[in-house]
N, C-alpha and C positions, 0 to 999 in steps of 0.2 A: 706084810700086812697081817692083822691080826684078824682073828676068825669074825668077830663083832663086825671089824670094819668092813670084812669082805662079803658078810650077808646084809651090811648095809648098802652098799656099794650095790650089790643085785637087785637089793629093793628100789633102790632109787634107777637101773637102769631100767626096770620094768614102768615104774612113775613117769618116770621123764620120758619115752616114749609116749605115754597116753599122752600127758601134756601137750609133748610137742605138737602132735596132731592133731589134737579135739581143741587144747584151750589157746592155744595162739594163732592170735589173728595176725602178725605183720605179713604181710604183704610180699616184702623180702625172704622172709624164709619158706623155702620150696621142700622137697623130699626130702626128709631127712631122716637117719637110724642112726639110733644109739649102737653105737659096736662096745664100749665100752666106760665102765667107769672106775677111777677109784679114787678112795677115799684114802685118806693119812690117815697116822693111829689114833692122832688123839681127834679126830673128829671134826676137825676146826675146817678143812680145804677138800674138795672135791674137783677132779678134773674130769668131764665127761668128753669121751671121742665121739665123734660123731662122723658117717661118710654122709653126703649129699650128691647128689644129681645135679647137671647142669653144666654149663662152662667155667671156665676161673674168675670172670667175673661176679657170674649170679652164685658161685663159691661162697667166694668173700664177702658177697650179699647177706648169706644167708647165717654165717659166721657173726657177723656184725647186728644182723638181726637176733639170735641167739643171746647175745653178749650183751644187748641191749634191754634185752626182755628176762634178762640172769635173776633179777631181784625177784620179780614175778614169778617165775618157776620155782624162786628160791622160798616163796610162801606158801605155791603151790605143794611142794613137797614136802613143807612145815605141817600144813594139815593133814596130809597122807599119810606120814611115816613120823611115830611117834617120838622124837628126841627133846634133849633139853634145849640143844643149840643144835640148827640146823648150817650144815656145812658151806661154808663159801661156795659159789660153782663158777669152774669157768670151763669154756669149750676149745677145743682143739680139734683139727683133722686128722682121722685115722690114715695113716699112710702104709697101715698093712695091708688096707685092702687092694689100691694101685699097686703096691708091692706082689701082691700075688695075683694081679690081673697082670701084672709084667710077666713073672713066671708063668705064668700057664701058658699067653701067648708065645711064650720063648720057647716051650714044651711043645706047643703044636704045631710051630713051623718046623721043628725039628722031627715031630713026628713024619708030616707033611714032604719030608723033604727022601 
């Protein structure tokens, strides 16, 4: 990733947080934080991680809600963040963070043991 893409990518993870919180109303979507975004070189495609709260259903809930409300965020972040072309977005589950809620707990029954 290039240096552009990758202080755009931060701007927009900082954006997309406000957003998520303050400006969307669905109903579906519950807790949710950005862990991560990024952006291709040339601008065109953005993939935002996101973890959520909840069980695997109200998950995919809020995934769906997210991917629903894409275009919207995708204007929201049109007026924030100054480009010629604002980037595609679509969301994904961070699966680092499970990943290292696996290992810690694997670390502390081992501790524990």
């Amino acid at each position: 990733m290039s240096l552009r893409s990758n202080r755009i990518a931060e701007q927009m993870k900082k954006e997309l947080g406000d957003i998520i919180t303050r400006k969307l109303k669905d109903p579906r979507v519950g807790f949710v934080t950005v862990t991560d975004v990024e952006v291709t070189g040339d601008l065109q495609q953005a993939v935002v991680y996101i973890s959520a709260l909840g069980n695997d259903r109200e998950r995919e809930d809020t995934l769906k809600g997210l991917q629903k409300a894409s275009g919207f965020i995708r204007t929201e972040i049109g007026h924030r963040i100054r480009l010629r072309r604002t980037p595609e977005i679509s969301f994904e589950f961070d699966s680092s963070v499970e990943y290292g809620n696996k290992i810690d707990a694997l670390l502390r029954s081992l501790n524990d043991e």
